[in-house]
C-alpha positions as CSV (number, residue, x, y, z in Angstrom):
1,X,99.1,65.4,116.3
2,X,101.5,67.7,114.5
3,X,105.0,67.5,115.8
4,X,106.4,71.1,117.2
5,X,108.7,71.8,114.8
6,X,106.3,71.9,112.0
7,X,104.2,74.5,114.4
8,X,107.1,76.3,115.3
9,X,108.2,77.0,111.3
10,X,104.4,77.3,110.5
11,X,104.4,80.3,113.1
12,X,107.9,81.8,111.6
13,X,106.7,81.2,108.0
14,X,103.3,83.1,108.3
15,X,104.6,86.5,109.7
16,X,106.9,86.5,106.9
17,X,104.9,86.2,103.8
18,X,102.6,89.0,105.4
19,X,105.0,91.4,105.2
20,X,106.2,90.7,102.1
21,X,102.9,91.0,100.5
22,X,101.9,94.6,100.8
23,X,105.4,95.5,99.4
24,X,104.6,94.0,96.2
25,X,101.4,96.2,96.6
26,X,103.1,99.1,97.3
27,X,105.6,98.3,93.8
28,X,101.9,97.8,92.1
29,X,100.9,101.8,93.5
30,X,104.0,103.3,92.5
31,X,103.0,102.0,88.8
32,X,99.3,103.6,88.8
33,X,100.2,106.9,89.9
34,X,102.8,107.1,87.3
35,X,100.4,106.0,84.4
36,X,97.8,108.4,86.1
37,X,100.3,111.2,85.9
38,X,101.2,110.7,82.6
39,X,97.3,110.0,81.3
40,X,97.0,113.5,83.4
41,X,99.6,115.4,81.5
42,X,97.7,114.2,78.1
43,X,94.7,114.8,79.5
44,X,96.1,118.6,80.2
45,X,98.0,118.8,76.5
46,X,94.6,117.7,74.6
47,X,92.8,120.8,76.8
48,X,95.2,123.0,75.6
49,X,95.7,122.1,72.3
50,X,92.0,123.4,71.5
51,X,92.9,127.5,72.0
52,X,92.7,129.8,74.4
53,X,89.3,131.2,72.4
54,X,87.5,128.1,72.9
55,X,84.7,127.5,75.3
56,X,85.4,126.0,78.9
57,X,83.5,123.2,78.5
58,X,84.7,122.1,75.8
59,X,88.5,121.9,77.1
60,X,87.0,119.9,80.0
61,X,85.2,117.2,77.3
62,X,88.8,117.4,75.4
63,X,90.7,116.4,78.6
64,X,88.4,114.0,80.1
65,X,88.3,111.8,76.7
66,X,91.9,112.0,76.2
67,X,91.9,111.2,80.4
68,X,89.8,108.1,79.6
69,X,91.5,106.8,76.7
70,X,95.2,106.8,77.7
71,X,93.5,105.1,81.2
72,X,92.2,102.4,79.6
73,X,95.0,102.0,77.4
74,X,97.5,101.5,80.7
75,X,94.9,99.1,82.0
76,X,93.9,101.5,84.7
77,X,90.4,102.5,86.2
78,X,89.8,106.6,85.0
């Protein structure tokens, strides 16, 4: 049978490495939403850049394909 000191660290050991996981998760977040802010800002300068004559829907296809691109160019889902 296993001795109790084994047990005992097994018991102190587990807690531990579950709280350090979702920190590293959290660090992994903080990295998305920054590369989807800045895919958002390109997304919002490649709407723009069309005119202010041009039709609405064509600013949304403009922003949506510039949304995609820089997103799959960060390695992120769009």
């Amino acid at each position: 049978m296993l001795n109790a000191k084994f047990l005992f660290g097994l018991a102190l050991l587990i807690p531990l490495l579950g709280a350090a996981m979702p920190a590293e998760a959290a660090k992994a977040k903080v990295d998305i939403t920054a590369a989807r802010a800045a895919c958002f800002e390109q997304a919002q300068a490649a709407a723009n850049a069309v005119g202010p004559g041009a039709p609405i829907a064509e600013k949304q296809a403009r922003g949506a394909d510039a949304y995609r691109q820089c997103c799959f160019k960060a390695g992120i889902r769009p």
